[in-house]
N, C-alpha and C positions, 0 to 999 in steps of 0.2 A: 508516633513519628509523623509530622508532616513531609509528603512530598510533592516536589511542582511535578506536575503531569501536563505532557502535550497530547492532543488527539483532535482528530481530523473530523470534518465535520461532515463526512458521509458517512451514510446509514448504516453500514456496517460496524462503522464505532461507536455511531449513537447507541445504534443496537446494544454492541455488548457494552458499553458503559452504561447506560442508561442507568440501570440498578444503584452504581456506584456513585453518580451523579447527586443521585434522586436521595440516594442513604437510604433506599430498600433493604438491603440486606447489610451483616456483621460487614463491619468493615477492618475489624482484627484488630483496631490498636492502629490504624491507618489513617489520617487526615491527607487530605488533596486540593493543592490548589491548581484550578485545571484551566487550561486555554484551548480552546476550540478553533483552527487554522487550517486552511491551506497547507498539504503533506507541503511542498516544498518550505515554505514559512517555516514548518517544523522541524524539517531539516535542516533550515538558519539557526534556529534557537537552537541545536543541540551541537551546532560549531560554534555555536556562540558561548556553550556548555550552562544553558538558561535553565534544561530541565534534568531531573534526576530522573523519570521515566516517560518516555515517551513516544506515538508510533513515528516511524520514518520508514522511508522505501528504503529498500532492503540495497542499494546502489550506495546507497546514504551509510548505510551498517555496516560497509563493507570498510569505506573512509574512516570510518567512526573508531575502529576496531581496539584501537591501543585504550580507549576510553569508555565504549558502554559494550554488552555482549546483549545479545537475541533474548527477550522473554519466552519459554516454551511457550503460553497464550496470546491467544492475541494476533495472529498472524492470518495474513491473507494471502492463498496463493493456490497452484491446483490446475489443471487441464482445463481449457475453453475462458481463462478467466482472461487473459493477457490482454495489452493495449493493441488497438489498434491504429493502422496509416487509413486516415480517409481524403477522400477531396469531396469540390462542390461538383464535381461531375466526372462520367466516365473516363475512363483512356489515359489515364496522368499515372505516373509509376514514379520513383525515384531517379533522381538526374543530378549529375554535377550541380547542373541550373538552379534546378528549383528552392523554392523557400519554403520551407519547413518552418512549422509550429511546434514545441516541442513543452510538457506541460512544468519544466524546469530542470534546471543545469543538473543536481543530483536525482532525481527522479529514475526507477528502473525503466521508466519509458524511454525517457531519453537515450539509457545507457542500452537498452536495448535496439534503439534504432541505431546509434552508434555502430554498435558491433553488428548490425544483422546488414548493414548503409552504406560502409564507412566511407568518406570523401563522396555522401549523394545529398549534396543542396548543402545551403547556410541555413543553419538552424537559428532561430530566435525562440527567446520563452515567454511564455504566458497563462497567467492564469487557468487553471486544465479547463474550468466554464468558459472560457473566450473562445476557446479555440474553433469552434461549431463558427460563431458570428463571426468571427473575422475571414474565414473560408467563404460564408457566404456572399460576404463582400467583397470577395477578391483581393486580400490583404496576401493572402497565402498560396501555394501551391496544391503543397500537403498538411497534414495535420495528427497528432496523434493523441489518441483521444483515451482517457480514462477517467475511472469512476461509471457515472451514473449516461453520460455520453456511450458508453460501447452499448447499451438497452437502447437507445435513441437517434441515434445518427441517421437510419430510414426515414423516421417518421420527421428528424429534420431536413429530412431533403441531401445527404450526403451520399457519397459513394465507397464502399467498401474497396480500399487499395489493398492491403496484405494485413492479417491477424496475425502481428509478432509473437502474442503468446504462442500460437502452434509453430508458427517457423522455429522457435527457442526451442520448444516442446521435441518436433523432429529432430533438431539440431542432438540436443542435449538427451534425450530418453529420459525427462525429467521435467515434475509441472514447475510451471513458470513462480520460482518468488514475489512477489510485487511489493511490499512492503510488511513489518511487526511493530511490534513493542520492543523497543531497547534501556535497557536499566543502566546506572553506569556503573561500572565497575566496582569503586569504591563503598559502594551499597553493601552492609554487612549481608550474607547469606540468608540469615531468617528474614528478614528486610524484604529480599527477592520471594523469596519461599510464601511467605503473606500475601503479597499485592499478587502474586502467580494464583493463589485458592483464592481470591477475593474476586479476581477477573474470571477466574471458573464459575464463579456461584452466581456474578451479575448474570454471562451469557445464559445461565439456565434459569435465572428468574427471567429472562428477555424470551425465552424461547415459551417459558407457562405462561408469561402474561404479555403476550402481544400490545391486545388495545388499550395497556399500560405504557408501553415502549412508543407507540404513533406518534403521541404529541411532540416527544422529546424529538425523534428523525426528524417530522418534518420544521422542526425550530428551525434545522440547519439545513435540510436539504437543497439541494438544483431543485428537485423534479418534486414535485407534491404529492402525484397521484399514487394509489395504492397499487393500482397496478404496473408500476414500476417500481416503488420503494420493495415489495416484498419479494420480486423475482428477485431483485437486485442483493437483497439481506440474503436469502435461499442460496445465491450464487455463490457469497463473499463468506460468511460465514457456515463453516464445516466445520467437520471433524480436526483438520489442522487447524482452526484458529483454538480449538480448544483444546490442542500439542501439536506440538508441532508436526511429531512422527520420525520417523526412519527417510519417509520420502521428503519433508521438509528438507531434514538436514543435507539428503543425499540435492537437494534439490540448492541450496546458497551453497555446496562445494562447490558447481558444477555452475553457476551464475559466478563464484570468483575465480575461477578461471577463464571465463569469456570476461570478463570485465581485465582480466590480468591480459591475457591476449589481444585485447583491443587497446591496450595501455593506459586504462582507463583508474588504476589505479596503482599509485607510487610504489616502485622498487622497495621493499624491507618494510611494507605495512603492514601488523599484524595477520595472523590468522581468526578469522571471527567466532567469539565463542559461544554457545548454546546454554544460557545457563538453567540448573534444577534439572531434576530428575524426570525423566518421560513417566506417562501415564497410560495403561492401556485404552484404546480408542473402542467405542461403543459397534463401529463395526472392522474394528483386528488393525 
């Protein structure tokens, strides 16, 4: 069965596709035709209903809901990971006034300055890379930065305003979602069930054969050097991208409720669903 697949071209996807990409391992009876984007990009193509699997912020999954449900694999999310608010210098906080960068309209960044902000500045969006350069030009106030930007922003010269993932974190007693893998719906069950072991097997051929995975990250990468690519896979990639968990799940109840509370998403849209069965996690 061929499926279109969307995926993002930070290293944490590269990471775990790579295997899949490359056709290292059984790919079950699974053809792929894949597009490499920009998460918000990928969140167009799956309103657009372009892909049958593909990752999206989890902001994105919540809209999505009457149409694709959550991959158990695949997911990025967890304590210390969340976006950050930066500027080009000290002392700037959020304000009615200010202008905000925000890395796209469905993005959990956005929806999480949203609700942690709500009525602080006019948000504008942009590419998650721009956002660094155009702070430093003074295009912006604030900024909020993810991906390979939250390892970076010191060494560009930025200022650390507030780590939404731990504000969400306090808020909620729950790590921050940021975005997965969503299938859609009408995807027969063994269909899911396949591409769910297929995406297991790539991350663990990614995890024995590193300086097989390199070339592929930095195809796509921002940031080139290893010593940011690998912190950055080490951070992004856990135990919940390879299930979700218990605290995944407890973890997108408690993000659509903050997105439901900030009215962030429409009266009578589904409940989002977790599809396949959990796996026991290597540590509990």
């Amino acid at each position: 069965m061929r499926l279109r697949l969307g995926l993002s071209t930070c290293p944490n996807d590269t990471f775990a596709f790579h295997a899949i990409l490359e056709r290292r391992i059984d790919l079950r009876g699974l053809e792929f035709d894949a597009d490499l984007l920009d998460v918000q990009q990928l969140n167009d193509g799956l309103f657009a209903g372009r892909y049958d699997v593909s990752k999206a912020s989890f902001y994105a999954a919540l809209l999505l809901a009457g149409q694709y449900g959550v991959v158990r694999a695949g997911s990025a999310l967890g304590f210390g990971v969340g976006p950050l608010i930066v500027a080009a210098s000290p002392g700037v906080s959020p304000t009615p006034g200010a202008r905000v960068l925000c890395p796209g309209e469905t993005t959990t960044a956005t929806l999480l300055y949203r609700s942690l902000h709500p009525g602080m500045g006019t948000i504008r969006h942009v590419v998650f890379s721009d956002v660094g350069a155009a702070l430093r030009r003074g295009d912006a106030d604030l900024g909020v930065l993810i991906h390979e930007g939250r390892l970076t922003y010191e060494r560009d010269g930025l200022s650390l305003v507030e780590d939404l993932g731990q504000s969400f974190e306090r808020a909620a007693d729950a790590p921050v979602p940021l975005g997965g893998i969503l299938a859609r719906l009408a995807l027969p069950d063994d269909v899911v069930e396949r591409f769910t072991a297929v995406l297991r097997d790539s991350i663990a051929y990614a995890w024995a054969n590193p300086d097989d995975v390199l070339p592929t990250i930095q195809r796509y990468a921002q940031e080139l050097d290893e010593d940011v690519i690998w912190p950055y896979v080490r951070l992004y990639v856990t135990d919940h991208t390879v299930d979700l968990g218990d605290d995944g799940e407890r973890a997108l109840r408690t993000l659509d409720r903050t997105a439901a509370a900030a009215g962030a998403v429409p009266a009578g849209t589904p409940a989002l669903r977790v599809l396949g069965e959990p796996i026991a996690l290597r540590n509990g």
